[in-house]
VODRENRO-886792 format. One record per residue (C-alpha): x, y negated, z negated; residue number from 1; chain. Coordinates in nm, 2 decimals, padded with zeros to 4 digits, m for minus. Layout:
<torvos>
X/Y/Z/NUM/A
...
</torvos>
This chain:
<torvos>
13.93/08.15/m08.60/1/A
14.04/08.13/m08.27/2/A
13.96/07.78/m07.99/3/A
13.97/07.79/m07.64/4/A
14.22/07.56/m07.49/5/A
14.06/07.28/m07.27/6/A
14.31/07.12/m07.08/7/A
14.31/06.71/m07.07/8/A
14.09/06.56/m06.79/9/A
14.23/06.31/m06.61/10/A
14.14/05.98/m06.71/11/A
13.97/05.75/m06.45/12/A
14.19/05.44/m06.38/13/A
13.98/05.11/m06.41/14/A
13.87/04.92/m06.12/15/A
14.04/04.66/m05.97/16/A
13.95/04.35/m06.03/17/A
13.83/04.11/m05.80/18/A
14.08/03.93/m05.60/19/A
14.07/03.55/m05.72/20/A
13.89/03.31/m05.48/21/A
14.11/03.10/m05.28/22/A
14.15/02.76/m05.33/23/A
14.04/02.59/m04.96/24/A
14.30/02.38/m04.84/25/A
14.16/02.05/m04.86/26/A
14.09/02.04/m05.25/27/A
14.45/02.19/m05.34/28/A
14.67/02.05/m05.57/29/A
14.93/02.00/m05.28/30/A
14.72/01.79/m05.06/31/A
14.59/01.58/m05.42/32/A
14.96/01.53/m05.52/33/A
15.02/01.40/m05.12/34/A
14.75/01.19/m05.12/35/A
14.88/01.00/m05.43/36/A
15.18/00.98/m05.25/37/A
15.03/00.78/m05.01/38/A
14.97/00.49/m05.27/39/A
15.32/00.53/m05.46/40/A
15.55/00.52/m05.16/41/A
15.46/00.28/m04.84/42/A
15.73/00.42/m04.66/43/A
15.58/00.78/m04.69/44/A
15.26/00.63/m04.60/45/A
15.32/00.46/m04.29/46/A
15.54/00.80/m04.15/47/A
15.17/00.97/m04.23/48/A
14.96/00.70/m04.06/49/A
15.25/00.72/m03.73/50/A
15.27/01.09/m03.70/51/A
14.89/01.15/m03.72/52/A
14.72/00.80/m03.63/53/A
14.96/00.60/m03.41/54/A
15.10/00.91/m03.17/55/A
14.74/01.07/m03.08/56/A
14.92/01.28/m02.83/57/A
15.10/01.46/m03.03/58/A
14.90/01.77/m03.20/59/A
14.91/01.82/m03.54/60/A
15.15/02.04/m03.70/61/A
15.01/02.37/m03.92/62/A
14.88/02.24/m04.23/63/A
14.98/02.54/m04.45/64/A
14.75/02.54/m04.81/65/A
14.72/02.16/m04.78/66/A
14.45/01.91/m04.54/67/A
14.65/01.68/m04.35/68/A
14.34/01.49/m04.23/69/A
14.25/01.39/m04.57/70/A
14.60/01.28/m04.63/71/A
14.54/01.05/m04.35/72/A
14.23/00.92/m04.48/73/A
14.41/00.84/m04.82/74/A
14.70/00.66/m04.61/75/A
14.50/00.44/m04.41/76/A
14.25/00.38/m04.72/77/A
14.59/00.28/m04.93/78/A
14.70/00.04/m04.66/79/A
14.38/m00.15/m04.60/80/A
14.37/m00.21/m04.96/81/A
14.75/m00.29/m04.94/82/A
14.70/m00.56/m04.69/83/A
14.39/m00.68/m04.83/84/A
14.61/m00.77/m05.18/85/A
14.92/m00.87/m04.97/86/A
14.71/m01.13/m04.81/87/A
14.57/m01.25/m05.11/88/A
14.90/m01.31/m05.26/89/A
15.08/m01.48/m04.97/90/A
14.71/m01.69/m04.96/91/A
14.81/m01.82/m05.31/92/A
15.19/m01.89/m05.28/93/A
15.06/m02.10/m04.95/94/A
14.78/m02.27/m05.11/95/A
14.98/m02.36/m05.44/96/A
15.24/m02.49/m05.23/97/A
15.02/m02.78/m05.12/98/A
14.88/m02.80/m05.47/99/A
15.20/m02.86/m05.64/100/A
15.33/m03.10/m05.39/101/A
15.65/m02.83/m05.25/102/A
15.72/m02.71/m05.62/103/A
15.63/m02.39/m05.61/104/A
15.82/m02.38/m05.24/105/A
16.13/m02.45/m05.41/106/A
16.11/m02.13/m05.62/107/A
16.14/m01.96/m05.27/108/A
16.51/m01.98/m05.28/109/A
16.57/m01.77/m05.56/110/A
16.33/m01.55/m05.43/111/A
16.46/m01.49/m05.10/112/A
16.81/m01.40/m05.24/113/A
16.67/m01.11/m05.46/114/A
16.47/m01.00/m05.14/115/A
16.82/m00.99/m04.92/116/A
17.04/m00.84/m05.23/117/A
16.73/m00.51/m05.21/118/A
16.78/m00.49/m04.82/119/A
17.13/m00.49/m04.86/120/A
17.13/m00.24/m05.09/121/A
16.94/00.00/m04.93/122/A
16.69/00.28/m05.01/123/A
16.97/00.53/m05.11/124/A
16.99/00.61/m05.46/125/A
17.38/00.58/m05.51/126/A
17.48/00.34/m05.24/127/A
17.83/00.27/m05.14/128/A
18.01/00.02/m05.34/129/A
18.04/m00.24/m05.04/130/A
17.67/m00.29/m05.06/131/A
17.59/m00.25/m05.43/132/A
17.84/m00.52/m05.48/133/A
17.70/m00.81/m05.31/134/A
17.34/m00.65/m05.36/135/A
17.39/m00.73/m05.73/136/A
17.53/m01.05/m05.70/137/A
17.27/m01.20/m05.49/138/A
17.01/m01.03/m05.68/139/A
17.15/m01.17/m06.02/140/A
17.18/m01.52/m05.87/141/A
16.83/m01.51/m05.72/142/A
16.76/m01.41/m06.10/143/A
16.92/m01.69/m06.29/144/A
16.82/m01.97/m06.02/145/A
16.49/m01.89/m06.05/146/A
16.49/m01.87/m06.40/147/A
16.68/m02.23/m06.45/148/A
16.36/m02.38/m06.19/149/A
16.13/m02.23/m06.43/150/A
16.34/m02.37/m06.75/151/A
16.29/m02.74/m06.60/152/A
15.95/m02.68/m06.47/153/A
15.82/m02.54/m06.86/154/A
16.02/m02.83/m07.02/155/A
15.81/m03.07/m06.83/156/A
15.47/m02.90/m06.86/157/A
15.53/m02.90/m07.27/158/A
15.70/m03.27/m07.23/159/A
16.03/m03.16/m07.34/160/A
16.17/m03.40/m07.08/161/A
15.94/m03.70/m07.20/162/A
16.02/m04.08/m07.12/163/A
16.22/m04.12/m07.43/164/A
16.43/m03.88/m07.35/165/A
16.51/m04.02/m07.01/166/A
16.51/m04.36/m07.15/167/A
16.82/m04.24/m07.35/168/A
16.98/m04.09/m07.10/169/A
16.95/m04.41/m06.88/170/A
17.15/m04.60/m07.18/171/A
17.37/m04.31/m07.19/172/A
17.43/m04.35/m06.86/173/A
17.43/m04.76/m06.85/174/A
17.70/m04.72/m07.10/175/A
17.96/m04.54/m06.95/176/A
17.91/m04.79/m06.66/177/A
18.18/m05.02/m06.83/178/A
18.36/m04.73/m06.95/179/A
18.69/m04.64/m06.81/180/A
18.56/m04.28/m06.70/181/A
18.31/m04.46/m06.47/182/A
18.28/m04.25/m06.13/183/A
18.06/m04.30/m05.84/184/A
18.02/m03.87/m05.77/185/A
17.81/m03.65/m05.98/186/A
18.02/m03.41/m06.20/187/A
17.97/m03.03/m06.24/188/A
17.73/m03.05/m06.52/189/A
17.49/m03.31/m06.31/190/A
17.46/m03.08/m06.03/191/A
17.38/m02.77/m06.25/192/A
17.14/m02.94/m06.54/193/A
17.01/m03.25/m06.40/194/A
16.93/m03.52/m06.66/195/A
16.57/m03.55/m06.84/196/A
16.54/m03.85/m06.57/197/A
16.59/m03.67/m06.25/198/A
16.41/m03.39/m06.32/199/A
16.07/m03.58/m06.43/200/A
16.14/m03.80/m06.08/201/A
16.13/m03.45/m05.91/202/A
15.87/m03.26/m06.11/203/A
15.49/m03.44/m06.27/204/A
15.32/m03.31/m06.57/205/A
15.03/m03.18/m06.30/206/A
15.30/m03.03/m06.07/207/A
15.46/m02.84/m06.36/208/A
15.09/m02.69/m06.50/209/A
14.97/m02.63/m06.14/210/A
15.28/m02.44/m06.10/211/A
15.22/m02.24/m06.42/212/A
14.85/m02.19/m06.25/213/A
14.94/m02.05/m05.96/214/A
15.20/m01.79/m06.10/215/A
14.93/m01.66/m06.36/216/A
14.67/m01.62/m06.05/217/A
14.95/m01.41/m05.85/218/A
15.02/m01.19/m06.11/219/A
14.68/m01.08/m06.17/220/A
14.66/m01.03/m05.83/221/A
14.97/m00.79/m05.88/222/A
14.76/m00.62/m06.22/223/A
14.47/m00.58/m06.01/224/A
14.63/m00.41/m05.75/225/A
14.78/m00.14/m05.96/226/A
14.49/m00.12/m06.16/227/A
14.30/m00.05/m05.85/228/A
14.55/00.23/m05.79/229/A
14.51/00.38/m06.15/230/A
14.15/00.39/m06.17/231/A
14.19/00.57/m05.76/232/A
14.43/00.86/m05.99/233/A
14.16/00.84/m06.29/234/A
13.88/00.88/m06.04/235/A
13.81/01.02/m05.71/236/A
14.19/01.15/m05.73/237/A
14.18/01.28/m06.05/238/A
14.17/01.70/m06.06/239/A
13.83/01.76/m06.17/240/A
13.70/01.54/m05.88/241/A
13.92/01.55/m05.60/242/A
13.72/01.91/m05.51/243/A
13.45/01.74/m05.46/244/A
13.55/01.59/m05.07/245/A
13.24/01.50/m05.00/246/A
13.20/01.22/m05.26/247/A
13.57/01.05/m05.19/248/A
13.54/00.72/m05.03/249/A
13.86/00.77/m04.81/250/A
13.64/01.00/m04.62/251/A
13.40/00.82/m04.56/252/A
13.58/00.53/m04.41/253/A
13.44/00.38/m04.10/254/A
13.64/00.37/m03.80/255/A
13.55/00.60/m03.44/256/A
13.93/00.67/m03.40/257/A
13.99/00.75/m03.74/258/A
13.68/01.03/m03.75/259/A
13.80/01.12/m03.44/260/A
14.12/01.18/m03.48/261/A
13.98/01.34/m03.85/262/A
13.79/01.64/m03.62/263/A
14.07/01.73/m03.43/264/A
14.31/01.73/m03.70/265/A
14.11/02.01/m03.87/266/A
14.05/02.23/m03.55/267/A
14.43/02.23/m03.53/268/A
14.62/02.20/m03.85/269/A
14.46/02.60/m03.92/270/A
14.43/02.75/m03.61/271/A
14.57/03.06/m03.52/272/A
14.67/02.91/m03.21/273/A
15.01/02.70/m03.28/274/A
15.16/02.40/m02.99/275/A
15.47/02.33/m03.09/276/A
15.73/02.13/m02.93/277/A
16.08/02.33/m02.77/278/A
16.31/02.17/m03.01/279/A
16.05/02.20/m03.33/280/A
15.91/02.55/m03.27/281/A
15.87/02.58/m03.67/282/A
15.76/02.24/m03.76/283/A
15.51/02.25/m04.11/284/A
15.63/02.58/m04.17/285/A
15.93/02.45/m04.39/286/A
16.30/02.54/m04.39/287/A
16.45/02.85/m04.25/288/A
16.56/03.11/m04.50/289/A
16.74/03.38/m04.44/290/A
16.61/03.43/m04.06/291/A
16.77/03.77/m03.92/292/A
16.76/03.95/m03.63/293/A
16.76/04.38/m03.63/294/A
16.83/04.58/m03.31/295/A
16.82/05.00/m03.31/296/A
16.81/05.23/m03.05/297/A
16.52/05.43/m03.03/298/A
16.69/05.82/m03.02/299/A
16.41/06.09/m03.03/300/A
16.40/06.28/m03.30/301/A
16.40/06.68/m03.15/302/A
16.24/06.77/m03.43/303/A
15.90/06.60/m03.33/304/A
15.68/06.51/m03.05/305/A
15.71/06.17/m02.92/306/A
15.43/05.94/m02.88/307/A
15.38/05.65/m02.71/308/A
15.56/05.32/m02.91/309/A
15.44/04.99/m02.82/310/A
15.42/04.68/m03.05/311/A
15.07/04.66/m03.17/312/A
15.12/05.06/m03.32/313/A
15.43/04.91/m03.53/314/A
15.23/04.59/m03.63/315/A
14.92/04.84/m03.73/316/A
15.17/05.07/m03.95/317/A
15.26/04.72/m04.14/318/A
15.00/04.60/m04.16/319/A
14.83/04.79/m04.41/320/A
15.15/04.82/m04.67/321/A
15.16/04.42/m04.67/322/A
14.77/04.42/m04.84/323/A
14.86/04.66/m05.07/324/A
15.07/04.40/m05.23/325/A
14.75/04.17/m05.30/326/A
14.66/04.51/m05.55/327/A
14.75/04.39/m05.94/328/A
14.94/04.62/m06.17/329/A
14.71/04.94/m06.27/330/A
14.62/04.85/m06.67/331/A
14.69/04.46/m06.57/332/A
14.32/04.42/m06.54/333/A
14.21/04.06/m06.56/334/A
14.58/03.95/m06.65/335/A
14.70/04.01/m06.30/336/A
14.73/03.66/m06.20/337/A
15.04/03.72/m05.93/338/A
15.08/03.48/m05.63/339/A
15.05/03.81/m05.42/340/A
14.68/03.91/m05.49/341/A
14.64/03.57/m05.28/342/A
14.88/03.69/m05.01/343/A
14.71/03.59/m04.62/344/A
14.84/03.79/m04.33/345/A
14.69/03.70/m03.98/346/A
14.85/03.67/m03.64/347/A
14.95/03.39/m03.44/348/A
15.08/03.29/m03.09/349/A
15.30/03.01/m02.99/350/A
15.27/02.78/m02.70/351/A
15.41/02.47/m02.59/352/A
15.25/02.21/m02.56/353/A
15.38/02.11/m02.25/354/A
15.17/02.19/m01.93/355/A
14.81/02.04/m02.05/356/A
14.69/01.73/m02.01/357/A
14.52/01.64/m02.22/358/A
14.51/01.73/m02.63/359/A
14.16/01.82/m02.56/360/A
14.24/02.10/m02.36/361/A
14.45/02.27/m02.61/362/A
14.29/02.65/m02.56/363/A
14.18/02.67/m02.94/364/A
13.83/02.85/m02.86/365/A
13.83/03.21/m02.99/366/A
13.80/03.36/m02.68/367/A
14.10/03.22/m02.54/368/A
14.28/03.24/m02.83/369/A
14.21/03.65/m02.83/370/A
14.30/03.63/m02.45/371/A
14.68/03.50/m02.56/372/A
14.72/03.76/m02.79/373/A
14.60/04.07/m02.61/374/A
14.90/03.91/m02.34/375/A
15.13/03.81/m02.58/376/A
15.17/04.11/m02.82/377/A
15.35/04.36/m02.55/378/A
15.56/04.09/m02.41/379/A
15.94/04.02/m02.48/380/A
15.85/03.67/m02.45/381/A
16.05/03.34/m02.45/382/A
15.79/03.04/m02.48/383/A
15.46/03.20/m02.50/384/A
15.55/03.47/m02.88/385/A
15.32/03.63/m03.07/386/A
15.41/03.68/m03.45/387/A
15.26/03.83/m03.77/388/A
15.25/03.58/m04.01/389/A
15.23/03.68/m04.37/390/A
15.19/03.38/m04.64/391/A
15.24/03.37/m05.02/392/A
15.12/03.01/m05.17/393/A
15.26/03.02/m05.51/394/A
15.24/02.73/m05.80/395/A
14.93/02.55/m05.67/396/A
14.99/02.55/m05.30/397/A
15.30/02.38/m05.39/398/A
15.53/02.62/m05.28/399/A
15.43/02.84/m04.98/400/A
15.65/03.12/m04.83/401/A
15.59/03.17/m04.50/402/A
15.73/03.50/m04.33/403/A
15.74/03.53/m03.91/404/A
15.73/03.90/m03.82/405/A
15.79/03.97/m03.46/406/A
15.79/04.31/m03.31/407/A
15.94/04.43/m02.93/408/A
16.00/04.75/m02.83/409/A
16.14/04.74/m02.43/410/A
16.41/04.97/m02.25/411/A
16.44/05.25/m02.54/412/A
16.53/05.00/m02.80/413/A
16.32/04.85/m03.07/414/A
16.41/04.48/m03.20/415/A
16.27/04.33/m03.51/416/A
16.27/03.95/m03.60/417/A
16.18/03.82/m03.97/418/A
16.16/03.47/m03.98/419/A
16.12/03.33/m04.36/420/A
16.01/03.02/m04.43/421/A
15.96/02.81/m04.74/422/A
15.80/02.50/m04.82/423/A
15.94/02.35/m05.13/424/A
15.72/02.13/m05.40/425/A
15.59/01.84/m05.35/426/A
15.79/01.52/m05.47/427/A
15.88/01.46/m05.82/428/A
15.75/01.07/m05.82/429/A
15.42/01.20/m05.62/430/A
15.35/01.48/m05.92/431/A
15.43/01.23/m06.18/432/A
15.17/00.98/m06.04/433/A
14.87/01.07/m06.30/434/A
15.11/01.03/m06.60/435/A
15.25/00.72/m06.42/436/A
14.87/00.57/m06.43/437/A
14.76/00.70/m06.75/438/A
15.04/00.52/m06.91/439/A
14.94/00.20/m06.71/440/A
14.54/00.23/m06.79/441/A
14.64/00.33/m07.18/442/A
14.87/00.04/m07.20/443/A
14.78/m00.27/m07.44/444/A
14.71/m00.65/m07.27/445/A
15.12/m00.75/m07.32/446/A
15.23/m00.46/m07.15/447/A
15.04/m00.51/m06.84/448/A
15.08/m00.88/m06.84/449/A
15.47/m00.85/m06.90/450/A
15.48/m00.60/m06.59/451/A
15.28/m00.78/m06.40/452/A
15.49/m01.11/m06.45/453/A
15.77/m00.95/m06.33/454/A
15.66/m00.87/m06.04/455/A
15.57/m01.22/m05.94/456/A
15.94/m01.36/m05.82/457/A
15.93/m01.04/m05.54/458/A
15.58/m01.06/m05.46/459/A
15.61/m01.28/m05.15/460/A
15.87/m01.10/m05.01/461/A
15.63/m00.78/m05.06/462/A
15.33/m00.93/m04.89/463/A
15.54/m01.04/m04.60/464/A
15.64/m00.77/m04.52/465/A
15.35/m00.58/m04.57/466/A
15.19/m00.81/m04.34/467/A
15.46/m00.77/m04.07/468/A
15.44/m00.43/m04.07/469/A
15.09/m00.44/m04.04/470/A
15.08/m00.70/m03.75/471/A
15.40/m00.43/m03.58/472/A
15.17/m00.17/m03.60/473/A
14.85/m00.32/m03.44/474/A
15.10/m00.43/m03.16/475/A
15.21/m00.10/m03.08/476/A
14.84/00.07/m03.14/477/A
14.73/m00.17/m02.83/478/A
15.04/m00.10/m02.61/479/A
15.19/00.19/m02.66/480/A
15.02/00.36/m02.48/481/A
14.93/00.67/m02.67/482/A
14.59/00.74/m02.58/483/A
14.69/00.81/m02.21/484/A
15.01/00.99/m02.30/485/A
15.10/01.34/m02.24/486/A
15.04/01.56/m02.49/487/A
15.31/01.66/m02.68/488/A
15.43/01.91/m02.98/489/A
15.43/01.80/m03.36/490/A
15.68/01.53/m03.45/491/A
15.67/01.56/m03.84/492/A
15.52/01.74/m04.08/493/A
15.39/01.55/m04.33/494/A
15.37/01.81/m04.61/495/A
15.78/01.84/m04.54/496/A
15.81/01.46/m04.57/497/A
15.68/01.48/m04.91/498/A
15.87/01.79/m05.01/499/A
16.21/01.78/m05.26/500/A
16.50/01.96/m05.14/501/A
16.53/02.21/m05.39/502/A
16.26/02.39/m05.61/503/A
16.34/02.54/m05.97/504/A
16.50/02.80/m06.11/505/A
16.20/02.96/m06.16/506/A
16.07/02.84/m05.80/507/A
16.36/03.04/m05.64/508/A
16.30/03.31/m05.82/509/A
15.96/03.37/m05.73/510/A
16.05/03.29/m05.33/511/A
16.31/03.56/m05.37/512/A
16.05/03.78/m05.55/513/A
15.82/03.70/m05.21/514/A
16.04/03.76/m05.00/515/A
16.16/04.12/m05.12/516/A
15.81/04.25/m05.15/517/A
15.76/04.15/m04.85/518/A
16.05/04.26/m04.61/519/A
16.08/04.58/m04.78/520/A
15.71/04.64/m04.67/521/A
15.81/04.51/m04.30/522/A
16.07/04.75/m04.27/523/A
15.90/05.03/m04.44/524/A
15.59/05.04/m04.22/525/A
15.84/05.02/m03.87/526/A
15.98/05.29/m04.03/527/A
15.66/05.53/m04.07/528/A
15.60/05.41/m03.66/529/A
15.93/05.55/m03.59/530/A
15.93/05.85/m03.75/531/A
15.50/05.94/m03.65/532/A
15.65/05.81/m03.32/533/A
15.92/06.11/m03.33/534/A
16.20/05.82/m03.31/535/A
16.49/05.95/m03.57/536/A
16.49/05.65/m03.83/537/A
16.84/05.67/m04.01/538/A
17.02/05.44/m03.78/539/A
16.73/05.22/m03.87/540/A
16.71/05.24/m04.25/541/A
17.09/05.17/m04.21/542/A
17.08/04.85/m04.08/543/A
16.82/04.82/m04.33/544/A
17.03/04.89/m04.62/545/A
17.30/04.64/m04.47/546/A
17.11/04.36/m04.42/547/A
16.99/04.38/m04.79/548/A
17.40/04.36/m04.87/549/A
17.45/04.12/m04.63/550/A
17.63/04.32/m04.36/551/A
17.52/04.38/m04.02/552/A
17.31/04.15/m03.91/553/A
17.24/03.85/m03.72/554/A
17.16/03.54/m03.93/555/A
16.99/03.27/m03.82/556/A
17.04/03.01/m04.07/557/A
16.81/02.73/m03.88/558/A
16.67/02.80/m03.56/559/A
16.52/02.46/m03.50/560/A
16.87/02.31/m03.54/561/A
17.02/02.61/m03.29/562/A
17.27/02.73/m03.60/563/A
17.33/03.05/m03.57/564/A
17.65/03.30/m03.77/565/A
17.73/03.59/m03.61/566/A
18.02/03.81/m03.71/567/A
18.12/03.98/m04.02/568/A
18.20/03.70/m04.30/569/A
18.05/03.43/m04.07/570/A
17.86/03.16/m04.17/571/A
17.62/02.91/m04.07/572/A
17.51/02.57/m04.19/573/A
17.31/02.27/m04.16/574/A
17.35/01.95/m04.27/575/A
16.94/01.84/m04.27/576/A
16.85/02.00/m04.54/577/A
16.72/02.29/m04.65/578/A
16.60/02.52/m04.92/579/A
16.92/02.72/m05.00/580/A
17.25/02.81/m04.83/581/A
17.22/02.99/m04.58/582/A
17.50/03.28/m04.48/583/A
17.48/03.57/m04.26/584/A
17.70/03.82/m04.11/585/A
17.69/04.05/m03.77/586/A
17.84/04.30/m03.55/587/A
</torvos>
């Protein structure tokens, strides 16, 4: 019995799945991790407040997967708060000054040493040995005065130092009068542990307890400030609620300049449209990586018929094989959770910021912004350039990868710019701030009490200067000026400020993972112009192949720092910082 053959029919291949929803800007873990930062580190914070509060002029830099204006709202919520305790504690050191008739003055000394030995030593973390040096021994002598003032002060308040025991040290003392060691000056040992005599002339019963008093009202003062933080990280900071922007009272702080200042921050930080300052054309965008620079000459292939080239045809060819990376393996189904199927590709255009006015007229309306583009595509540009900008924001909006793609095609040669940026994580002490809390909220009544004690000898100095720097700042919101002032490009960024260095092993692999993908798409799709163009495109794939072995090329290893290697076996290198090394080579 004979069957008839059926050949197998092709199987359909399943759907793709939906594309993940993005996570908006202001509720991603980048902007919640910087917006603890804001309480953890007040130097962090008040760069923040300057760059976005004190210099209005100056228009916000691009806020890539993160909200700068509700960082700002976080910063100036953290500092009222700041102030408010600061002025609470130097209230109390005042006030128990009086109440214990200068005692609690006297433990000033001690406490002004440890405050000079921590400016001395600086905010480095390894210091040079010729300030560590006298940075610890001030520090330590702060330490052990102010622990010998407290020794007399608790011997009193428990009436260790009672009248019996100066009565015997007056005979004592009566008694070597008719010695032979009799001596009018005070030896060694007077001068460092007075007598039970001296010290209850200098220092009452009330005194000593008042003293006590005042120290245990400081330091939970101190408690309640940093519980005030933790329940902030447990709360309205806390993951499952930080989403929810409407409900977080930073918002909805009062203040005209502050909601102002709010609205304008969020027409800019997203905008197509990008004012940037000469020196800082990159600013928010992160470090430079690997920029390079491609030239070819456009040689007809006889083969074909040519056809017009211009720059929008080669950004249109690209275009399309960039989205195709946002499409997940074929059987990965559900499971395809790659950074790429959130990939964002739009285009932007440059300008400086010099020329307006006023920040206000910044020409962010869509119609203008369309107008800039139509202009700026075709041209070879110097400050007004248009770019393709494709962005990958891997590991929570924590790292972004940022590529420039500029396309000009002018006398018979075609040049191609690729300008890779990366923004590296956000701060290791900012992303260990819910643990940090957690572990003070879970902590047991002698813990908190020990840690808040601590912090009493170096609270003064804290709340001075707290207060100073608030009182600095007030004086140069009311006359610097900065309402009237010319409006100028982005200073800082603060998602850099509160960026490490370096990423992970795994973090570098992905941005190299990124960046491949990507450029090989770039240099694909200016390839398909060329050759529907009837352009010949082996010169091109060429320089290609070189680049990707690190021959001939131009590399720009940091274009806001003007560092450029060009040569065979050059190199270039900057000493700000960056992501990794950066090397290059050219013809």
């Amino acid at each position: 019995m004979s069957t008839a053959y059926v050949p197998q029919q092709p199987q359909p291949s399943p759907a793709a799945p939906p594309a993940p929803a993005p996570v908006p800007p202001h509720a991603s873990e980048a902007t919640r991790l910087l917006c603890a930062g804001t309480y953890l580190d007040s130097g962090y914070r008040d760069q923040v407040i300057e760059e976005l509060h004190l210099n209005e002029q100056r228009i916000v830099a691009p806020s890539l997967g993160f909200d700068a204006a509700r960082v700002l709202a976080h910063a100036l919520r953290a500092r009222r708060q700041e102030l408010m305790w600061a002025g609470a504690i130097l209230g109390l050191w005042v006030i128990g000054t009086a109440l214990t008739g200068g005692l609690l003055a006297l433990f000033l000394f001690p406490v002004a040493y440890i405050a000079v030995a921590s400016w001395i030593r600086g905010r480095d973390a390894y210091p040079p040995l010729y300030r560590r040096l006298p940075a610890f021994l001030l520090r330590w002598w702060g330490r052990i005065l102010f622990a010998m003032l407290l020794f007399f002060t608790a011997a009193v308040a428990f009436g260790v130092l009672d009248d019996d025991s100066a009565s015997g040290s007056s005979y004592g003392s009566s008694s070597g009068l008719y010695g032979d060691g009799y001596s009018d000056s005070p030896s060694a040992s007077d001068v460092l542990v007075p007598s039970g005599d001296s010290v209850s002339e200098l220092i009452g019963l009330w005194q000593a307890w008042a003293t006590f008093a005042m120290f245990a009202l400081i330091a939970l003062c101190v408690a309640a400030q940093r519980g005030q933080f933790a329940r902030a990280l447990a709360a309205e900071l806390s993951p499952q609620r930080f989403p929810d922007a409407a409900s977080d009272p930073a918002e909805q702080a009062e203040g005209q300049r502050f909601q102002r200042l709010k609205d304008r921050i969020r027409l800019e930080q997203h905008a197509p449209l990008i004012m940037y300052n000469e020196a800082r054309p990159f600013r928010g965008a992160g470090a430079a990586y690997q920029t390079w620079v491609l030239a070819v000459e456009l040689r007809p292939d006889e083969m074909k018929k040519q056809q017009p080239l211009g720059n929008r045809v080669v950004l249109e060819k690209i275009r399309p094989l960039i989205e195709q990376l946002r499409l997940p393996a074929e059987y990965a189904g559900q499971l395809g959770r790659d950074r790429l199927r959130r990939l964002e590709i739009d285009e932007c255009v440059f300008l400086p910021a010099e020329g307006i006015r006023r920040r206000e007229e910044a020409p962010y309306h869509p119609q203008a912004f369309e107008e800039h583009r139509a202009r700026a595509v075709e041209e070879g540009a110097e400050k007004r350039r248009h770019f393709l900008r494709i962005r990958v924001g891997g590991w929570e909006e924590e790292l972004v990868v940022t590529v420039f793609v500029r396309i000009h095609t002018q006398g018979r040669m075609l040049t191609l710019e690729v300008a890779p940026h990366v923004l590296t994580p956000v701060r290791e002490d900012f992303k260990n701030a819910d643990r940090a809390a957690h572990r003070y909220l879970n902590n047991n009544a002698l813990g908190k009490a020990a840690w808040a004690l601590a912090q009493v000898p170096g609270s003064v100095a804290r709340s001075l200067l707290t207060l100073g720097k608030g009182l600095l700042y007030v004086w140069r919101l009311l006359t610097g000026g900065h309402a009237g002032a010319l409006p100028d490009g982005p200073g800082l960024s603060v998602r850099e400020l509160g960026s490490v260095s370096l990423g992970s092993d795994f973090q570098e692999m992905d941005v190299l993972r990124y960046l491949k993908n990507v450029q090989d798409r770039v240099a694909n799709g200016v390839r398909v112009a060329l050759a529907e163009s009837g352009y010949q495109t082996g010169e091109f794939m060429q320089k290609i192949v070189n680049i990707n072995n690190n021959g001939d090329v131009t590399n720009i290893a940091r274009v806001e720092n003007s560092t450029f290697a060009v040569g065979r076996h050059a190199s270039a290198s900057s000493t700000t910082g960056g992501t990794a090394p950066q090397t290059g080579s050219g013809t």
